[in-house]
C-alpha positions in Angstrom: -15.3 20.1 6.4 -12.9 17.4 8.5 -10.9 18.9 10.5 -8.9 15.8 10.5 -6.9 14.7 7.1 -5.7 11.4 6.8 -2.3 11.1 4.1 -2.2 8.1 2.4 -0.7 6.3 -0.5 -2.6 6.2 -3.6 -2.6 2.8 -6.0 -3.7 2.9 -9.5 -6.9 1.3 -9.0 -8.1 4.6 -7.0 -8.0 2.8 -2.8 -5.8 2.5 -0.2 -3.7 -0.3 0.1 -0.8 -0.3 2.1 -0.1 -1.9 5.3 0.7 1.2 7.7 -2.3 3.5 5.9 -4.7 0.8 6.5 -3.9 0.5 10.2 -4.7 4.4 10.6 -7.8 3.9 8.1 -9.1 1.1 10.2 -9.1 3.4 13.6 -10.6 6.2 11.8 -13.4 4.6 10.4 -14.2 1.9 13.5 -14.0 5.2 16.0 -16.5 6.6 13.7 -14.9 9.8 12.8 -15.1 12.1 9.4 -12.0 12.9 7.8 -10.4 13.7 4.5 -7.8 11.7 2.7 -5.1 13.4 0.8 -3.3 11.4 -1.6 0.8 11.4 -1.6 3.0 9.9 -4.2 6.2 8.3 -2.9 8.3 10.9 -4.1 6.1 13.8 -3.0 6.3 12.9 1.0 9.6 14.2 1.9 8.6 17.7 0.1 5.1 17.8 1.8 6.2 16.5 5.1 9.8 18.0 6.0 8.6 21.9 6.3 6.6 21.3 8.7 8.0 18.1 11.2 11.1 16.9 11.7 12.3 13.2 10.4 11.5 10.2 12.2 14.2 9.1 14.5 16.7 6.2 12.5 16.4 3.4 11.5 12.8 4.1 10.2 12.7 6.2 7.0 12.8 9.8 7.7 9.4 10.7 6.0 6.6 8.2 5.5 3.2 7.4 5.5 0.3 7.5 7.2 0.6 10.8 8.3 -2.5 12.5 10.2 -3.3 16.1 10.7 -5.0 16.4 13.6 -6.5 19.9 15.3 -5.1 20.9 18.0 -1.6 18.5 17.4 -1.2 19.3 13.7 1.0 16.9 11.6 1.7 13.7 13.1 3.3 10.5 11.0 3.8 6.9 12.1 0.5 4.5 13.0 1.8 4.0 16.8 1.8 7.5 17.1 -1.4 8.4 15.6 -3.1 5.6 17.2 -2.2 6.8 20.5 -2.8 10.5 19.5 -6.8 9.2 18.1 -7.4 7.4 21.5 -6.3 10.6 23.5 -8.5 12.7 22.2 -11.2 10.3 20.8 -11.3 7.7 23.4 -14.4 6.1 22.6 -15.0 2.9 21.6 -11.4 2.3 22.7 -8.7 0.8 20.7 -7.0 -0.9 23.7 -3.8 0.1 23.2 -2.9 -1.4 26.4 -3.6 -4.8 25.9 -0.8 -6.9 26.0 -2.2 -8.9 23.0 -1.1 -6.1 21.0 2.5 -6.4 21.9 2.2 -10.1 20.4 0.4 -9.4 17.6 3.9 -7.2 16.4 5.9 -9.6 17.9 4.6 -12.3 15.7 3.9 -10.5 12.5 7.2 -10.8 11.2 7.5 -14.1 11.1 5.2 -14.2 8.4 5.5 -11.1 6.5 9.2 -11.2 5.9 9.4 -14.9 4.7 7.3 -13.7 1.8 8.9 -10.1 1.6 10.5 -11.4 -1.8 7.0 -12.2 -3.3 4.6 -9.1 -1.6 7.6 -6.5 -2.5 8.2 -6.8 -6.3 4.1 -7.2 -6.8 3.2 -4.0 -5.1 5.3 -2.5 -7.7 3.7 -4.4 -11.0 0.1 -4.2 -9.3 -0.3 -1.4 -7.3 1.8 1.8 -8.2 0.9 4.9 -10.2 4.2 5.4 -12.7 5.6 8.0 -10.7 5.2 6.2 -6.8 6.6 3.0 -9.5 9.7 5.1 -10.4 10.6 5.7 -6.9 9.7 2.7 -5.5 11.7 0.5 -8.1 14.7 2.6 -7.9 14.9 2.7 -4.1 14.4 -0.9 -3.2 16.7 -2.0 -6.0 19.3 0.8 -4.0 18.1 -1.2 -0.8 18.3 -4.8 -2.1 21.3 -5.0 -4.8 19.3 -6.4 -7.3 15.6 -5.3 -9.3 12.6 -6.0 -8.5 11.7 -8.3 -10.9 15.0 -10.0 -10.6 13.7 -11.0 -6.9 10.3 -12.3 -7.6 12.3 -14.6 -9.9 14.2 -15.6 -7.1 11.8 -16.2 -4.6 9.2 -18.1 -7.3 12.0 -20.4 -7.5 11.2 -21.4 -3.7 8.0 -19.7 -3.6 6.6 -23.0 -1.6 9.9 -22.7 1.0 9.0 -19.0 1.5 5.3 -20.1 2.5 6.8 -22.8 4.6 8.5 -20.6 6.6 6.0 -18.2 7.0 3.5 -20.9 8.1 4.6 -20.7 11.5 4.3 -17.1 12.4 0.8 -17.3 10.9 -0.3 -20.6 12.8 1.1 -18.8 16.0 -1.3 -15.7 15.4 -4.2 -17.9 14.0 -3.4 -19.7 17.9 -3.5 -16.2 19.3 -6.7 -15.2 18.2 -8.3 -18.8 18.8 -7.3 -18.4 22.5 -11.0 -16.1 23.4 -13.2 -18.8 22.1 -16.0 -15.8 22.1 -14.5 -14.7 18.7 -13.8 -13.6 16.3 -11.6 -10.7 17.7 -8.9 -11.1 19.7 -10.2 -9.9 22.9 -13.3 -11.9 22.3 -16.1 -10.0 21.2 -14.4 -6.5 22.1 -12.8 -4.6 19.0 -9.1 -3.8 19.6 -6.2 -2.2 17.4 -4.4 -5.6 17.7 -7.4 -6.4 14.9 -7.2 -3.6 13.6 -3.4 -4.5 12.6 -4.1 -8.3 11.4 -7.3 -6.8 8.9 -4.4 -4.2 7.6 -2.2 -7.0 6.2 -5.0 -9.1 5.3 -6.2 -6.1 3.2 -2.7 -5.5 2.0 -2.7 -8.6 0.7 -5.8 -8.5 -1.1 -4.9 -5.9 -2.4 -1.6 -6.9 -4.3 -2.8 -10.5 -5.2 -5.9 -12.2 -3.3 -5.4 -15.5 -4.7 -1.8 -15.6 -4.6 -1.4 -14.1 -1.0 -4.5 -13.6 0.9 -6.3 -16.9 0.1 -3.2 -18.8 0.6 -2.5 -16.8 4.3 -6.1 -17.8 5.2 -6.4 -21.3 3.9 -3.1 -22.2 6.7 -5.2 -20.1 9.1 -8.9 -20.4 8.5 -9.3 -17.8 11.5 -8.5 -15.0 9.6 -10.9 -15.5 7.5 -13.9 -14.9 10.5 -11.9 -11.8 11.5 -11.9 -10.8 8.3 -15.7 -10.8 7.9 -16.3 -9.2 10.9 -14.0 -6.3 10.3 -15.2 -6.1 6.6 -17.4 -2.8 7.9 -14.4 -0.7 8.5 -12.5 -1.7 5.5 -15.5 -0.4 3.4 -13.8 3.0 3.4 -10.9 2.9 0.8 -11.1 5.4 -1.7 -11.7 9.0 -0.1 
């Protein structure tokens, strides 16, 4: 048996899917290594994670997922963290963590994944979410955003094509990014680093809530994504244990 366990969020189709859990996913199964996953419902993370490790610091959310039990660190949560704590004591082939193409990669990624927060948000929920993680979920963002979450996919449909506007930007200045190493199709040429590892997570992410309504529309501004996509398609495999 793994002596690595891999926490993740389950969605009613059986896989992984979200964002963060991907990213830890990805460097698991590119670095090759066996682990279990446990699935967590959204309301069952606090109660698994709190005996055992304290909060994250503010603002993130005090409990969360991935989370990564690791021998000899134990419990560890947050994808930074565990990224760093993977390439520490499973160096090879290396993540680059140091690259500063990383650092870009986050810089940019909000600039298109908060222009569609409206649309991604409220579809995770209808899509995605086991009745009890769909409980929680609704319930908290609503807390979070004043109004449902059906209420807010109504109100971003109504300027669905302004929302994709905005967000063409950040993902022409990524698709640039990655087009700079004309070697392809990674950023870094044809070296592997986490900085893919983070673009395939959203991809995925996307896919997974609504391909043609998210991911084929994200890769039809940037065609680029689509060639890292294919070539990371090998450690995306991996999705439902």
């Amino acid at each position: 048996m793994s002596d690595i366990i891999l926490y993740d969020l389950p969605s009613k189709q059986g896989t992984c899917w979200s964002f963060n859990p991907w990213k830890t996913r990805l460097a698991l199964n590119f670095k090759g290594l066996d682990y279990k996953t446990v699935w967590i419902e959204y309301p069952d993370i606090k109660p698994t994670f709190s005996p055992e490790i304290p909060p994250n610091a503010p603002p993130d959310t005090p409990y969360t997922i991935p989370a990564l039990r690791l021998s000899p660190t134990g419990l560890i949560m947050h994808s930074r963290a565990i990224a760093a704590q993977l390439e520490e004591l499973h160096p090879e082939p290396s993540l680059h963590l140091d690259s500063p193409i990383l650092a870009q990669v986050y810089a940019i990624q909000a600039k298109h994944i908060a222009p569609l927060y409206g649309l991604w948000m409220p579809l995770v929920s209808t899509n995605l979410l086991n009745p009890r993680s769909k409980e929680y979920f609704d319930r908290t963002r609503e807390e979070g955003e004043g109004i449902s979450l059906p209420e807010l996919l109504a109100k971003t449909e109504k300027r669905e094509e302004e929302a994709w506007e905005s967000a063409r930007e950040g993902l022409r200045e990524l698709g640039a990014l990655l087009e700079e190493n004309t070697k392809g199709p990674y950023f870094m040429g044809d070296v592997v680093s986490y900085a893919d590892l983070v673009v395939l997570s959203w991809l995925q992410f996307y896919r997974c809530i609504d391909k043609e309504r998210l991911f084929d529309k994200a890769v039809k501004i940037e065609p680029s994504f689509s060639t890292l996509y294919e070539a990371g398609k090998q450690w995306l495999k991996r999705d439902d244990y």
